[in-house]
C-alpha positions as CSV (number, residue, x, y, z in Angstrom):
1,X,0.0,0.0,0.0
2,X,1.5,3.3,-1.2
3,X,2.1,5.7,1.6
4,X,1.9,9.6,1.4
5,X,2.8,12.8,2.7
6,X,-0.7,14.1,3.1
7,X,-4.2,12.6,3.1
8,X,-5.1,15.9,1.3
9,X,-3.3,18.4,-0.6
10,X,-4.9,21.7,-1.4
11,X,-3.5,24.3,-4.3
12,X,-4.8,27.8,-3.7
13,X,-5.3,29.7,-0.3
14,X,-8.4,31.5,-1.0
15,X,-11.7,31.2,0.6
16,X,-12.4,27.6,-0.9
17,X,-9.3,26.1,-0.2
18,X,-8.3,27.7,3.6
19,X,-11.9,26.2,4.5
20,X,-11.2,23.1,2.7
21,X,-8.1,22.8,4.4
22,X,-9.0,23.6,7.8
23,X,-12.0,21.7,8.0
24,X,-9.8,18.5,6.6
25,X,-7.6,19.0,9.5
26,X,-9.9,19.5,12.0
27,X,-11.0,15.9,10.9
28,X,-7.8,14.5,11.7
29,X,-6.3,14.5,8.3
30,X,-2.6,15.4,7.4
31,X,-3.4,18.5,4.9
32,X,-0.8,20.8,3.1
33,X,-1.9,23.8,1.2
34,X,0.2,25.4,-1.1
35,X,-0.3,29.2,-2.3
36,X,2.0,31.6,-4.1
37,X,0.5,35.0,-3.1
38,X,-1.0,36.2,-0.1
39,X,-3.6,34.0,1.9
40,X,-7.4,35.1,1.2
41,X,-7.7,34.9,-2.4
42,X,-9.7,37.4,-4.8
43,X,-12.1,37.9,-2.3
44,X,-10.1,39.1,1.0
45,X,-7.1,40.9,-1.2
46,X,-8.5,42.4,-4.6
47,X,-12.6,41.7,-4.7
48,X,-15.6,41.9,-2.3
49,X,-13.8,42.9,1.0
50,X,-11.5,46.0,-0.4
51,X,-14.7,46.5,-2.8
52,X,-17.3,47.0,0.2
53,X,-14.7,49.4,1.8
54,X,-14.9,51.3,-1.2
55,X,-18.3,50.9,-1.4
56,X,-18.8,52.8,2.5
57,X,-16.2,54.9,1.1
58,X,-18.6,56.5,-2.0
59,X,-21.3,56.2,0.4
60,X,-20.2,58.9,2.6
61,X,-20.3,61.3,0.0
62,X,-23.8,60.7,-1.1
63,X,-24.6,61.2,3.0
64,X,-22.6,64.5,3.3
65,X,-24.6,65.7,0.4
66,X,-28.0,64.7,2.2
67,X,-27.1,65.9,5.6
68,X,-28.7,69.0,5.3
69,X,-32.0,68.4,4.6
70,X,-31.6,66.7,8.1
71,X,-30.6,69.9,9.6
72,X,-26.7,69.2,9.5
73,X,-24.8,72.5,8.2
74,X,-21.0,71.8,7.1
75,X,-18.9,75.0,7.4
76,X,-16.0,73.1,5.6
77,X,-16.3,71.0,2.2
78,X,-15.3,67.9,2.9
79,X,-12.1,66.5,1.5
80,X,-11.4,63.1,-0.1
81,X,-8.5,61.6,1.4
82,X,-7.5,58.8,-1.7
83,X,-4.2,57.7,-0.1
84,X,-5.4,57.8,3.4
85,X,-8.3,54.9,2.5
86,X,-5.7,52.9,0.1
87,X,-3.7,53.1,3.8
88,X,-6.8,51.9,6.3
89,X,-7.8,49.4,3.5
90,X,-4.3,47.4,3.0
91,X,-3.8,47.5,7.1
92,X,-7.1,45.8,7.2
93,X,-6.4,43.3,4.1
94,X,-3.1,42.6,6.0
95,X,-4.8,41.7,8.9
96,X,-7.2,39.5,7.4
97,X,-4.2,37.7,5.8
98,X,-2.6,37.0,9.1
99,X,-5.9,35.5,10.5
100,X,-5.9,33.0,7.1
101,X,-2.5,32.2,8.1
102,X,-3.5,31.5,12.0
103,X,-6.5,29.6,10.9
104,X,-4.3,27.1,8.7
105,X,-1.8,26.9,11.5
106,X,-4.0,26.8,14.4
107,X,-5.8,23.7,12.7
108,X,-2.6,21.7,12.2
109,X,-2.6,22.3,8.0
110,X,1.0,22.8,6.5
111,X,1.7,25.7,4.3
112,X,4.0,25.4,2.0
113,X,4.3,28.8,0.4
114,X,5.4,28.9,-3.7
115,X,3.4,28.3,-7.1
116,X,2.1,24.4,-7.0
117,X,1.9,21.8,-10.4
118,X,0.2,18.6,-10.9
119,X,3.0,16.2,-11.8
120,X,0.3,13.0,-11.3
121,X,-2.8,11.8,-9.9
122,X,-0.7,12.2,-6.7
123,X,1.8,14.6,-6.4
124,X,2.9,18.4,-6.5
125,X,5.6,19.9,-6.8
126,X,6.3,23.7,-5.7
127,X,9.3,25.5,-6.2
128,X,11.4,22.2,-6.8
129,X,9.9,20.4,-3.8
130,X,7.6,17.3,-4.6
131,X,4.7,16.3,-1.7
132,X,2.6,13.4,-2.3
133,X,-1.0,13.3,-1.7
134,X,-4.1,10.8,-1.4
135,X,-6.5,13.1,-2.4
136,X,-5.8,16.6,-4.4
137,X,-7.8,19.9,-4.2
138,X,-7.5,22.6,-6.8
139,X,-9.0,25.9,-5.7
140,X,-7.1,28.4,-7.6
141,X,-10.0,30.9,-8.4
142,X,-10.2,32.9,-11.4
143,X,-8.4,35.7,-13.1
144,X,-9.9,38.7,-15.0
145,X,-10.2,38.4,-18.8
146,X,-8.5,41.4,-21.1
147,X,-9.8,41.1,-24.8
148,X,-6.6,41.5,-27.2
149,X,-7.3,44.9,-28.7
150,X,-4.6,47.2,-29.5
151,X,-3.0,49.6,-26.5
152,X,-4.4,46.6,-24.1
153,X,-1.3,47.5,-22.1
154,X,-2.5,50.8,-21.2
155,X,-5.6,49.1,-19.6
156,X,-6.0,48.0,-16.1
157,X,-8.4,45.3,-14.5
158,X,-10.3,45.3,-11.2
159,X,-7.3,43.5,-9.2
160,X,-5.3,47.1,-9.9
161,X,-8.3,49.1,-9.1
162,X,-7.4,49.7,-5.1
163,X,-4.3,51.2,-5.2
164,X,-4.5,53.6,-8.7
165,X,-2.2,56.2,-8.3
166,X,-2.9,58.9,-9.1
167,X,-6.4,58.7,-8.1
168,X,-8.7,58.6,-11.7
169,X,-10.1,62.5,-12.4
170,X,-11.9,60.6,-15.6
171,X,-12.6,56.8,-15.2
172,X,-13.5,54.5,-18.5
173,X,-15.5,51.1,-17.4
174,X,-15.8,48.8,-20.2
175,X,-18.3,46.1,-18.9
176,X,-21.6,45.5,-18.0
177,X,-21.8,42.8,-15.4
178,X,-21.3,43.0,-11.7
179,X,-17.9,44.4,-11.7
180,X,-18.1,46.8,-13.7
181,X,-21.3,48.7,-12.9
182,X,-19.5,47.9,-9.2
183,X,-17.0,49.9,-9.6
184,X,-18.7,52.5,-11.7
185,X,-21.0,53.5,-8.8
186,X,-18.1,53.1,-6.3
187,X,-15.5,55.6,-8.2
188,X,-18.4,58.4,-9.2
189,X,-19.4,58.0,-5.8
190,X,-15.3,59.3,-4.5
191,X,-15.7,61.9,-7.3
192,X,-14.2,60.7,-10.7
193,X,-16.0,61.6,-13.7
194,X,-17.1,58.0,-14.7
195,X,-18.2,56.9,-18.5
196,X,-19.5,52.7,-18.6
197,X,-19.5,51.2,-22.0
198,X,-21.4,48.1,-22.5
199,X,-21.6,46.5,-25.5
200,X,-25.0,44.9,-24.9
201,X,-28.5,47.2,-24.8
202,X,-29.1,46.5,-20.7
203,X,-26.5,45.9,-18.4
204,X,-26.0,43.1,-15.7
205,X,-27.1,40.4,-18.4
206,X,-28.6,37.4,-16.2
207,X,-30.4,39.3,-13.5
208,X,-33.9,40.5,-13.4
209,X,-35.0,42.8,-16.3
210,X,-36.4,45.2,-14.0
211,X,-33.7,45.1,-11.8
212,X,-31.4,45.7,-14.8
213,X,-33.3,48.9,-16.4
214,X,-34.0,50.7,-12.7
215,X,-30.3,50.3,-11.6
216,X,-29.2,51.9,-14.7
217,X,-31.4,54.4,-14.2
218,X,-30.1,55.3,-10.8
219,X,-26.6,54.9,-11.6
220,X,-27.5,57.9,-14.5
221,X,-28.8,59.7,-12.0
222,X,-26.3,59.4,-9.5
223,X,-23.6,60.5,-12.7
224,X,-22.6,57.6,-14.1
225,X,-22.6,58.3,-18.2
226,X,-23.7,55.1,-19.5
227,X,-23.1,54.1,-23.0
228,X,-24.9,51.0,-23.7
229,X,-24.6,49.3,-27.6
230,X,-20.6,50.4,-27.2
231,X,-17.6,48.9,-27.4
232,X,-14.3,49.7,-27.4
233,X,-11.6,48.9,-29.9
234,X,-8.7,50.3,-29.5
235,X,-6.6,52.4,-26.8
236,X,-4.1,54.6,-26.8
237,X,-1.6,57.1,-24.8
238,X,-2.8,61.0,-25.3
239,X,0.7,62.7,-26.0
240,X,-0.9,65.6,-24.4
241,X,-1.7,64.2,-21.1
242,X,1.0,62.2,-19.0
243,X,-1.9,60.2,-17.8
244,X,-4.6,61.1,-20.1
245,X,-5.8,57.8,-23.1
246,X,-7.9,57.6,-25.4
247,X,-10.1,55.1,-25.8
248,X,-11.2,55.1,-30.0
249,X,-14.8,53.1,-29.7
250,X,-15.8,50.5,-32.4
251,X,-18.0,52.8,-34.1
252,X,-15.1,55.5,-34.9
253,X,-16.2,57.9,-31.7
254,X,-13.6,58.6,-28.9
255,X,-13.3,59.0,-25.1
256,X,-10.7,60.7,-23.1
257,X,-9.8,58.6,-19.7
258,X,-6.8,59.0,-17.0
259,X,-7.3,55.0,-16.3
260,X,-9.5,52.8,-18.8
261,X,-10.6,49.6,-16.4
262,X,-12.0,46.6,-18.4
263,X,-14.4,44.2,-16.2
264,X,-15.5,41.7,-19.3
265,X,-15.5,38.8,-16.8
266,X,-13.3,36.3,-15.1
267,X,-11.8,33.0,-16.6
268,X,-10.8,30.1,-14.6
269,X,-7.0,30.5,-13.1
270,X,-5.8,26.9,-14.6
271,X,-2.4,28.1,-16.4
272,X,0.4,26.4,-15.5
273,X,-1.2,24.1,-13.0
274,X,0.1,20.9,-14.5
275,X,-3.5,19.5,-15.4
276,X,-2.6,18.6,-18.5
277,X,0.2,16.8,-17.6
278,X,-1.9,14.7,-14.5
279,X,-4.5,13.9,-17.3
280,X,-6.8,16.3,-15.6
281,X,-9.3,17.7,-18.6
282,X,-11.2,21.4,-19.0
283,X,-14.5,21.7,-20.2
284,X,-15.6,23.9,-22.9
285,X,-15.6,26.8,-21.0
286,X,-11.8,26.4,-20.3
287,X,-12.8,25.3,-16.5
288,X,-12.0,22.0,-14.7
289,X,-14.9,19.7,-15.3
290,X,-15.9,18.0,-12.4
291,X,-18.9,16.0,-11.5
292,X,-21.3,16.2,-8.7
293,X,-19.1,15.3,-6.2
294,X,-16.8,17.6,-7.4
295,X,-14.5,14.8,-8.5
296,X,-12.5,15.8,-11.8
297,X,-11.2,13.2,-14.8
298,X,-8.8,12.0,-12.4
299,X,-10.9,10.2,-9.2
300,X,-8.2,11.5,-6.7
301,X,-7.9,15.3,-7.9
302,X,-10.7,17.4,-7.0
303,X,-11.6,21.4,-8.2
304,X,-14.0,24.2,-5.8
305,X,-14.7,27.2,-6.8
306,X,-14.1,29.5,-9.8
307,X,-11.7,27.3,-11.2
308,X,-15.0,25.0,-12.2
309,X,-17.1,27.8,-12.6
310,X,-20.7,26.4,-11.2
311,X,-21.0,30.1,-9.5
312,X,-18.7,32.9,-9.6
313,X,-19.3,33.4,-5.5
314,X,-17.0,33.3,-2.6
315,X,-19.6,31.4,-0.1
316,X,-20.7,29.1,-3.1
317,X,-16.6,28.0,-3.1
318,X,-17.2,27.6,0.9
319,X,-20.0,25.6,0.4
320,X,-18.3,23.5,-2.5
321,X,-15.4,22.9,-0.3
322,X,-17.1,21.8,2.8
323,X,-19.0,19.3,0.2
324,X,-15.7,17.8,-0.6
325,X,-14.2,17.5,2.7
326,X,-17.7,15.6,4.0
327,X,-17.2,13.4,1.0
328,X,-13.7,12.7,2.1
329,X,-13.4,12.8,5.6
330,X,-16.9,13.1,7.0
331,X,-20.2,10.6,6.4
332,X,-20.5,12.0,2.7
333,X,-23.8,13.3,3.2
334,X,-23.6,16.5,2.4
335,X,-24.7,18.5,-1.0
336,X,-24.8,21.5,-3.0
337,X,-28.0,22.9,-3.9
338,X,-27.6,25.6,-6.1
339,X,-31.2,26.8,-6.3
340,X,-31.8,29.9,-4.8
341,X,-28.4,31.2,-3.5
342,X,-28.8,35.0,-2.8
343,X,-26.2,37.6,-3.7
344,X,-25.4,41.7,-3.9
345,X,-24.4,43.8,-6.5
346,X,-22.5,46.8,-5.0
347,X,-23.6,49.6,-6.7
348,X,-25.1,52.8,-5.5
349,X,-28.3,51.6,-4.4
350,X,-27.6,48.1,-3.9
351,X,-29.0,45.5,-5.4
352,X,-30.0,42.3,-3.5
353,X,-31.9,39.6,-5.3
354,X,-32.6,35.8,-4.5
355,X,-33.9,33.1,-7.2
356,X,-35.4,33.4,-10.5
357,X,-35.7,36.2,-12.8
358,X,-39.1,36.6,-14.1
359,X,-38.0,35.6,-17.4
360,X,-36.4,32.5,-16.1
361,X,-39.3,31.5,-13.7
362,X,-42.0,31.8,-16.9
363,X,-40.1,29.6,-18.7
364,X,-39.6,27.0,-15.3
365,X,-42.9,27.4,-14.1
366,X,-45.4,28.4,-16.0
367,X,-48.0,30.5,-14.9
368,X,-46.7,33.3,-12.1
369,X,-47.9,35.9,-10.6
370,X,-45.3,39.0,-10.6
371,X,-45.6,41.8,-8.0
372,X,-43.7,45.0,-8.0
373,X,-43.3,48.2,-5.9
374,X,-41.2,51.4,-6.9
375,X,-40.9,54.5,-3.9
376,X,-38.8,56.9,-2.2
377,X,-37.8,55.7,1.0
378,X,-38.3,58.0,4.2
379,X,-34.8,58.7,4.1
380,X,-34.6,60.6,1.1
381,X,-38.3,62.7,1.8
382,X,-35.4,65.0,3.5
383,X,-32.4,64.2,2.2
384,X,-33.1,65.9,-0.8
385,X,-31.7,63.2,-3.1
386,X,-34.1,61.7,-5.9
387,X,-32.8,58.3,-5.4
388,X,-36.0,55.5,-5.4
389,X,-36.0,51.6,-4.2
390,X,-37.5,49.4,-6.3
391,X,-38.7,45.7,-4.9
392,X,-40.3,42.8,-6.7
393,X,-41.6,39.2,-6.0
394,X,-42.0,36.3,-8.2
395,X,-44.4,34.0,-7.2
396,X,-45.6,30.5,-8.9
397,X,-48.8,30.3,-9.5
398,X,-49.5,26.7,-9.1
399,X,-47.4,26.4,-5.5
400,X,-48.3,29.9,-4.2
401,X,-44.9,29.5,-3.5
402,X,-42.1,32.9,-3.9
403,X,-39.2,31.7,-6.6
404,X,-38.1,35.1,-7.1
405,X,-37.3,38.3,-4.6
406,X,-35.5,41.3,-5.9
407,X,-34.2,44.5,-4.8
408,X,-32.4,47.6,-5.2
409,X,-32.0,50.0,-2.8
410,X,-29.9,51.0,0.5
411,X,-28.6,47.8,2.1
412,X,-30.4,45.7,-0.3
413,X,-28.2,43.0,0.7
414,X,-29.0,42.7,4.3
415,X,-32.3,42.7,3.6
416,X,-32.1,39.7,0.8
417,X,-30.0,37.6,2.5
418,X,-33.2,37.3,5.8
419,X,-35.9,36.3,3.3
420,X,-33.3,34.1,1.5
421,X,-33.8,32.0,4.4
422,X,-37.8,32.1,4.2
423,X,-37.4,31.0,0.3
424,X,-35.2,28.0,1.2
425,X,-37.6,26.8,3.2
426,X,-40.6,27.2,0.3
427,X,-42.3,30.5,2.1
428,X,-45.5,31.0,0.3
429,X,-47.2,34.3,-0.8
430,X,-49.6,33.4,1.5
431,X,-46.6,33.6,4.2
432,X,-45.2,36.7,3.5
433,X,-48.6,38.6,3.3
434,X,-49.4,37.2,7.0
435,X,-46.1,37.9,8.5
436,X,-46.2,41.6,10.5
437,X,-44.0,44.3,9.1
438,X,-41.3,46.2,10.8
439,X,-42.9,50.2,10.2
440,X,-41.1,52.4,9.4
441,X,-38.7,50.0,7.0
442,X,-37.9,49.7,3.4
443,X,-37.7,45.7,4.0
444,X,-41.5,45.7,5.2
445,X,-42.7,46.1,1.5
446,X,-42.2,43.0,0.4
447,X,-44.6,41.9,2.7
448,X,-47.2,44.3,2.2
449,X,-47.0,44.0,-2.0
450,X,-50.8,43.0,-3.0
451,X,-51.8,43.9,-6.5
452,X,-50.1,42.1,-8.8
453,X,-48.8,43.1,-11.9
454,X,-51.2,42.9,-15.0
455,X,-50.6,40.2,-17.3
């Protein structure tokens, strides 16, 4: 019987392979993890953590302008301090990186820090160093994708977008999904002049159709020149301008930008991971195919996370990961259900949203029943901004059951995730119209919605 170093060996130290690491060890298992760059992954060093602290940033701005119809005078403009919150935010990602690293140590995993490759079914090798393993775990994320258009050097993605220097006076977006309109809202919010280009007629392609047009709306509002139907071909320095490009678009117009960000989605990180070599095959998509389990071409090498692409979300990895360790260590029980996961879009409002589309629930269910409410909240009566929440239920017909709950508005994701518990457990329309509001909230509409929506 072959022996090995580990029972499990994990490439990657974000958020689906610490907890799959971890959790293996708490188990009892011998566990290594190997990672190349800091511990945290996407999410703790260059996506949603740094990306809600920039999000409170922008906030603050929109609440200095609304202050005074609340009675608050300023005598001072306030000032935007851009290297001061690059400062508070890498102290805090630093901080979060040592807690990743007492985690692993504290639960007995071995770190072996360096870039790790598949040489077989069994082993890695980093830097040199070969480990054997029973079972392998790749959970190496994603990467953002850059198209290949001329001047693509000048262009930046979202992993560079925390530390610009200097801060953007005029900010190019070119994307249209959550990143993107992300970081739009975020940057107008801190006071760049902010122009989106989305080569598609709506952005945020997958969510609600609602939800799409109103947050676009809002984001116009708020400042945020969107161009939809626009794409951008080439870029270029501006001789004129040390930091100043131009950005010529596809139909011969042009845009002048101090950074040009592109956020046209994420591929799966598999370069130079050996998977070719340990027989390990991609699907069509370029991610690691795996099956239910999670189980790739090779029954000993698993893949979490972004680098399979089921759902491009940091608790979905968690959940994926905790999967795999019951499978291997625990009673196997365990299972992903990937109906009805909740998530936020960052954007100023938020969105928060849980389920199906309406579109996507017609063609599942049949006959629904779609209810909608658009409003000012009390806030803004005197706050003096025009900003409005929009809410809206999906219900099936047949069941009585909700399949759909969307939002956008102020904190739209701590409202969303509280009924995302109510909709895993199959609450009925019936259920939400009998449950008591909290008066005076935004949340309580969505149990006060009656009239549905004609047809």
């Amino acid at each position: 019987m072959r022996t090995f170093d580990f029972d499990l060996f994990v490439i990657g130290g974000g958020s689906g392979g610490v907890r799959a690491a971890r959790m293996a060890a708490q188990t009892g298992a011998r566990v290594g993890l190997a990672e190349a760059a800091d511990l945290g992954g996407t999410c703790v060093n260059v996506g949603c953590i740094p990306k809600k602290l920039y999000s409170y940033a922008a906030g603050y701005a929109e609440s200095f302008e609304e202050a005074a119809g609340f009675g608050w005078k300023l005598h001072k403009e306030p000032h935007f301090d851009w290297a001061h919150l690059k400062s508070q935010r890498a102290r805090e990602i630093t901080r979060l990186n040592g807690i990743y690293a007492s985690l692993l140590k504290n639960s007995g995993v071995v770190l072996v820090t360096g870039w790790a490759q598949l040489v077989d079914a069994h082993t890695v090798e980093v830097d040199g160093k070969r480990h054997t393993a029973e079972h392998l775990l790749v959970a190496t994320g994603g990467t953002p994708y850059v198209p290949d258009i001329p001047g693509r050097e000048h262009i930046v993605t979202s992993d560079a977008m925390f530390d610009l220097d200097p801060f953007p006076r005029r900010l190019l977006v070119v994307g249209g999904g959550y990143i993107a309109c992300e970081f739009a809202s975020i940057f107008n919010g801190l006071g760049s002049q902010v122009t989106q280009l989305h080569r598609r007629a709506h952005l945020l392609t997958g969510f609600d159709d609602d939800v799409r047009q109103f947050v676009a709306g809002e984001m116009g509002k708020a400042g945020v020149d969107i161009r939809l139907n626009s794409e951008a071909a080439s870029v270029a320095r501006n001789p004129h301008g040390k930091h100043a490009l131009t950005v010529t678009l596809a139909r011969g117009q042009q845009v002048e930008a101090d950074t040009v960000l592109f956020a046209t989605g994420r591929v799966p990180n598999t370069q130079g991971l050996g998977l070719e070599a340990a027989g390990v095959k991609l699907d069509d998509k370029g991610a690691i195919a795996v099956d239910a389990h999670y189980r790739t071409s090779v029954p000993s090498i698993y893949a979490v996370g972004d680098v399979s692409t089921r759902v491009q979300l940091t608790p979905v990895a968690l959940a994926e990961a905790m999967v795999v360790v019951d499978a291997l260590f625990g009673k196997g029980k365990r299972r992903m259900d990937y109906e009805f996961i909740p998530t936020a879009v960052f954007t100023h409002p938020n969105i928060g949203t849980c389920g199906y589309s309406e579109i996507d629930a017609r063609a599942k269910f049949g006959e629904i029943t779609v209810f909608s409410s658009e409003f000012k909240s009390l806030r803004h009566t005197l706050s003096g901004s025009t900003e409005r929440t929009f809410m809206k239920l999906v219900v099936d017909k047949k069941s009585d059951r909700v399949v759909g709950l969307h939002m956008v508005g102020a904190d739209a994701g701590e409202v969303v995730q509280g009924f995302a518990v109510a909709m895993r457990a199959g609450a009925t329309k019936a259920l939400f119209d009998s449950t008591i509001g909290i008066h005076p909230t935004a949340a309580e509409e969505f149990v006060t919605m009656r009239e549905p929506m004609p047809g």
